[in-house]
C-alpha positions as CSV (number, residue, x, y, z in Angstrom):
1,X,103.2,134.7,105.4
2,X,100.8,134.9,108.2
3,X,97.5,132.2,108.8
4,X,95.5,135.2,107.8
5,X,96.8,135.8,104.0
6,X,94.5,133.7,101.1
7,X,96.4,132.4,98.7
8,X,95.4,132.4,95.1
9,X,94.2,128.8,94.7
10,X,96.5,126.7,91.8
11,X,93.7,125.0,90.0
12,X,90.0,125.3,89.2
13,X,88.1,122.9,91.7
14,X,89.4,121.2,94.4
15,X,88.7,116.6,94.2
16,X,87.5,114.6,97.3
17,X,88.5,111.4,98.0
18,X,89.3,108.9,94.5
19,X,88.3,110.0,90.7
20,X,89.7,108.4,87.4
21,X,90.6,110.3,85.2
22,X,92.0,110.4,81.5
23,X,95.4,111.1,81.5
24,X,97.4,113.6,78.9
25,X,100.9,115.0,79.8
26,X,99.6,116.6,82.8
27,X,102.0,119.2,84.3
28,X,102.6,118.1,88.2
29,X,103.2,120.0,90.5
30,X,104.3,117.9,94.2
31,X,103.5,119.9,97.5
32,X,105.8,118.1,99.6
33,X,108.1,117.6,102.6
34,X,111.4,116.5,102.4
35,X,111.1,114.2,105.5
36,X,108.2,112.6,104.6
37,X,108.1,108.8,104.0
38,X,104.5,109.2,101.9
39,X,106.2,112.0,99.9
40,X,109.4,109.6,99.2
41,X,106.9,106.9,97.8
42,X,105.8,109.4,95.2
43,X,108.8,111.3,94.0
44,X,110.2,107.3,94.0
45,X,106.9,106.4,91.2
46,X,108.2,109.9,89.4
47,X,111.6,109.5,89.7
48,X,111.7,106.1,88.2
49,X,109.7,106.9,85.3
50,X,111.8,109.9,85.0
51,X,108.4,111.7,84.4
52,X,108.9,115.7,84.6
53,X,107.3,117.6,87.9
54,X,107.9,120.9,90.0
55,X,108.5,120.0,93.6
56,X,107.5,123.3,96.3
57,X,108.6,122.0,99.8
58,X,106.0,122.7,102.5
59,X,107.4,124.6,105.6
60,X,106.1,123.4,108.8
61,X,103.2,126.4,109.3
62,X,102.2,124.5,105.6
63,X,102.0,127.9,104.5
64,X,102.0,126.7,101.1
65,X,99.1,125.0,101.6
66,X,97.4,128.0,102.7
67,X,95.1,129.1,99.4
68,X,91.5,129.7,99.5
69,X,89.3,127.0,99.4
70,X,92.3,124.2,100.8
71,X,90.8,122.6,103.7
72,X,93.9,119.6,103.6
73,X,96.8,120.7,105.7
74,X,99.2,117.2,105.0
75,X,101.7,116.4,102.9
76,X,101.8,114.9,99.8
77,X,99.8,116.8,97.9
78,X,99.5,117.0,93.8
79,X,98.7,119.2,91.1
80,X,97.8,117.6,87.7
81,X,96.7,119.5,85.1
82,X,94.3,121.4,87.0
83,X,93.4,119.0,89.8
84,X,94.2,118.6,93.0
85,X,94.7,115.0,94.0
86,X,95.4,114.3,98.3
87,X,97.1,111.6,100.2
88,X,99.8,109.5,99.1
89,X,98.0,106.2,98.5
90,X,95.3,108.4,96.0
91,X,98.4,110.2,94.1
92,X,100.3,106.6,93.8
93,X,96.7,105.6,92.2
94,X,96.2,108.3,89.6
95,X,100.3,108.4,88.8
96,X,100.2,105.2,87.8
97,X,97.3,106.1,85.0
98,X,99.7,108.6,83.8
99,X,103.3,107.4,84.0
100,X,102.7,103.5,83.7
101,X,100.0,103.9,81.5
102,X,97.6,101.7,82.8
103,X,95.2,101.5,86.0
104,X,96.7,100.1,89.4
105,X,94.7,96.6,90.2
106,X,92.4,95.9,92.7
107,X,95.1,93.5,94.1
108,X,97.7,96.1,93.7
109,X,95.6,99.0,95.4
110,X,94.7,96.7,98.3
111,X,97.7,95.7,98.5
112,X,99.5,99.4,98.6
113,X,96.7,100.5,101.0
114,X,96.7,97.8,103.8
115,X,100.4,96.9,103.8
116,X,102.4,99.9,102.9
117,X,100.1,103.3,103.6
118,X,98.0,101.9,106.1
119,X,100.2,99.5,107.8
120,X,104.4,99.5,107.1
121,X,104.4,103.2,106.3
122,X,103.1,104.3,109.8
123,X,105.0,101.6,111.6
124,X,108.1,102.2,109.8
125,X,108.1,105.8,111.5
126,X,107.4,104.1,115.2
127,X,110.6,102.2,114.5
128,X,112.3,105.4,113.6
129,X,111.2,106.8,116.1
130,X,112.3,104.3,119.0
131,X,115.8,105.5,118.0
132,X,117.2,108.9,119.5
133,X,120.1,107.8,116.8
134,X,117.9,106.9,114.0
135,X,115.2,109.7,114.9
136,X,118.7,112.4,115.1
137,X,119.2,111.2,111.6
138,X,116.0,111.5,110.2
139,X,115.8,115.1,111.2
140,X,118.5,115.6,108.9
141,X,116.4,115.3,106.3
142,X,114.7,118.5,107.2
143,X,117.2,120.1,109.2
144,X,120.7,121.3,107.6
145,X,123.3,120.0,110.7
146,X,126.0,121.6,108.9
147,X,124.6,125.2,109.8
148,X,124.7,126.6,113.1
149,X,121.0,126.9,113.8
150,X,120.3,123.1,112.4
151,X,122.9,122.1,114.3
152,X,121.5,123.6,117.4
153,X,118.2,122.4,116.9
154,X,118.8,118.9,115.3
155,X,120.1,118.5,119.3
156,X,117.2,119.5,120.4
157,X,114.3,118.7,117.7
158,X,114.0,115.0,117.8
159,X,113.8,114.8,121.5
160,X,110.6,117.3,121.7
161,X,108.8,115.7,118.6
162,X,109.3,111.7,119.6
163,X,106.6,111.6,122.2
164,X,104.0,113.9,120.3
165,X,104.7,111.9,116.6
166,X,104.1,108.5,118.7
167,X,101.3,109.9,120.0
168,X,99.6,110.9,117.0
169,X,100.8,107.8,115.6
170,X,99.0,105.9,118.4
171,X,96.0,107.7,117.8
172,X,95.7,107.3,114.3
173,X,96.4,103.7,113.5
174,X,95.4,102.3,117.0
175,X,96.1,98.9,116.0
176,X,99.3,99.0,114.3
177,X,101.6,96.0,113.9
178,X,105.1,95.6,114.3
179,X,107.1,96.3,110.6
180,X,108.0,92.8,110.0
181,X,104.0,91.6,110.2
182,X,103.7,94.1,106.7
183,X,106.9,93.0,105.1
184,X,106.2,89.5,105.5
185,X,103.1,90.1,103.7
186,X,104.5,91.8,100.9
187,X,107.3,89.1,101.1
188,X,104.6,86.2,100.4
189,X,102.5,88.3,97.7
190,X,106.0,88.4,95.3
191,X,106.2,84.7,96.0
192,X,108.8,83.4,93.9
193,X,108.4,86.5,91.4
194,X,111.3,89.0,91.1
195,X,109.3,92.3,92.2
196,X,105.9,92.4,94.3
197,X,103.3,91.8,92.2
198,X,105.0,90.4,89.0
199,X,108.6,90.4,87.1
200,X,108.9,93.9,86.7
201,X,108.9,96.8,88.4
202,X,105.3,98.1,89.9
203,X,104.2,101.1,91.7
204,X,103.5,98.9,94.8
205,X,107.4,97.9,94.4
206,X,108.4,101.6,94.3
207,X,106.0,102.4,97.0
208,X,107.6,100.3,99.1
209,X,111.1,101.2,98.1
210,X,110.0,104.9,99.0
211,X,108.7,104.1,102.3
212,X,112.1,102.4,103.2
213,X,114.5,104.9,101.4
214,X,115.2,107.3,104.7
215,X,116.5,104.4,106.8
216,X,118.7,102.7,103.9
217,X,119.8,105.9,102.6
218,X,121.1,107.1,106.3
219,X,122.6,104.3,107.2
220,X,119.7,103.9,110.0
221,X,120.3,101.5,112.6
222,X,117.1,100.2,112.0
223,X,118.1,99.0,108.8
224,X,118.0,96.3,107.7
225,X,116.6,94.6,110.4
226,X,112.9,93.8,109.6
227,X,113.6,93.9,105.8
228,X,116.3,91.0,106.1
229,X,114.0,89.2,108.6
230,X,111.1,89.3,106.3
231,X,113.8,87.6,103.0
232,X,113.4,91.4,101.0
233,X,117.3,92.2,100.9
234,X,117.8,90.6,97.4
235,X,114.1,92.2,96.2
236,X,115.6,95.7,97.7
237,X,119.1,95.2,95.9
238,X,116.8,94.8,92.4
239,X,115.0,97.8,93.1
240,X,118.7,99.4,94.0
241,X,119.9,98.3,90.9
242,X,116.5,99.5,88.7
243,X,117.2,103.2,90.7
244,X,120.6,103.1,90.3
245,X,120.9,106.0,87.7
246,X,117.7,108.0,88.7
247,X,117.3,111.0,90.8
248,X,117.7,110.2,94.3
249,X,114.4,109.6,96.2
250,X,115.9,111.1,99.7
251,X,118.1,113.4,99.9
252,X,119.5,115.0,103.2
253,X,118.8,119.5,103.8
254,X,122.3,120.2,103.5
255,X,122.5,118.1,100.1
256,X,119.2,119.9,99.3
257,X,121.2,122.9,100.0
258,X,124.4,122.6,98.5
259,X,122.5,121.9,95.4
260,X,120.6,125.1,95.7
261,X,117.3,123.3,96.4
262,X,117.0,121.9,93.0
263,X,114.5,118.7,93.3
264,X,112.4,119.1,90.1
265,X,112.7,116.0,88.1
266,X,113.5,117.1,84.5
């Protein structure tokens, strides 16, 4: 599909910035990317609840993204009902209405916004980033290395994106800490609890867990460096444990393939 075509538009109006809303059993529909941290954080909030949704992965034109009257081109986007909700700290926010039933708190929002989408989730893809090995691997995620062509380009791919993704990351969050700074913050909000923000599992816990899934998932050599600096191994082994028999938050494009590109979470 070219720049040019209009696509028929999914819902009725688009939404700007936060709303509340009163959730039913919303159908959701997840515009996302199978690389994306953000996107992880949400399928993880999804995926845990075991909460039904139709995932349509976003080609890198975001051609998908193309209908009339869409003026966001990133990625994750949501459909609920018949809204359109944008960015993944927003989506996290109006989920959590639907699937835990109850509103985020203001110290869970904060929280969620300065440490993880604002902070460790932007920094966590610098440190990726550093690593030709760790950046090779996180390709894989969008790339199928067992094909000819993703094998051709997963040599090639990581080495032309690493200077241009740091230096949009540079320019976007200009004073961006290191990943432990985050974690350690997270680390003294759970305190002596078992998860973040209390003794069960949250949204800010499985936004984390998201954010950090690529890295653990791959074997990164990244991991688990800043997480076992910053005392979260045993809080990551609970939330291991709690995902154990859930769909898996990241899969690799040849897994996504040899599936037959089944992501929906029935």
């Amino acid at each position: 599909m070219g720049a040019q075509q209009s696509l028929q538009p999914p819902v009725e109006h688009m939404l700007e910035g936060p709303r509340a809303f009163q959730w039913k059993k919303e159908p959701i529909i997840l515009y996302e990317w199978n690389g994306s941290p953000p996107c992880h954080k949400v399928r993880a909030l999804l995926h845990y609840k075991e909460h039904p949704y139709r995932a349509v992965e976003v080609d890198l034109n975001m051609t998908e993204l193309k209908w009339q009257g869409n003026q966001y081109f990133k990625v994750p986007q949501a459909i609920i009902g018949r809204n359109h909700v944008c960015d993944s700290h927003i989506i996290l926010k109006e989920l959590t209405h639907m699937v835990f039933e109850r509103p985020m708190t203001n110290f869970e929002l904060d929280l969620e916004n300065t440490c993880i989408t604002n902070g460790l989730q932007p920094a966590w893809e610098k440190l990726i980033l550093s690593s030709l090995a760790d950046t090779t691997l996180f390709f894989s995620l969008m790339l199928d290395y067992s094909s000819t062509f993703g094998w051709i380009l997963g040599g090639v791919a990581p080495r032309m994106m690493i200077a241009s993704m740091n230096k949009h990351l540079d320019k976007a969050y200009p004073a961006l800490e290191a990943p432990i700074v985050y974690l350690q913050r997270l680390r003294t909000s759970m305190g002596s609890k078992n998860f973040i923000c209390g003794d069960a599992v949250g949204p800010v816990d499985l936004a984390l867990y998201g954010v950090l899934e690529s890295a653990h998932y791959l074997k990164m050599e990244c991991w688990p460096g800043p997480v076992k600096e910053a005392d979260l191994l045993d809080w990551h082994d609970r939330m291991a444990a709690e995902m154990k028999d859930k769909q898996p938050v990241c899969q690799t494009a040849a897994e996504v393939a040899a599936s037959k590109g089944e992501k929906t979470c029935t």
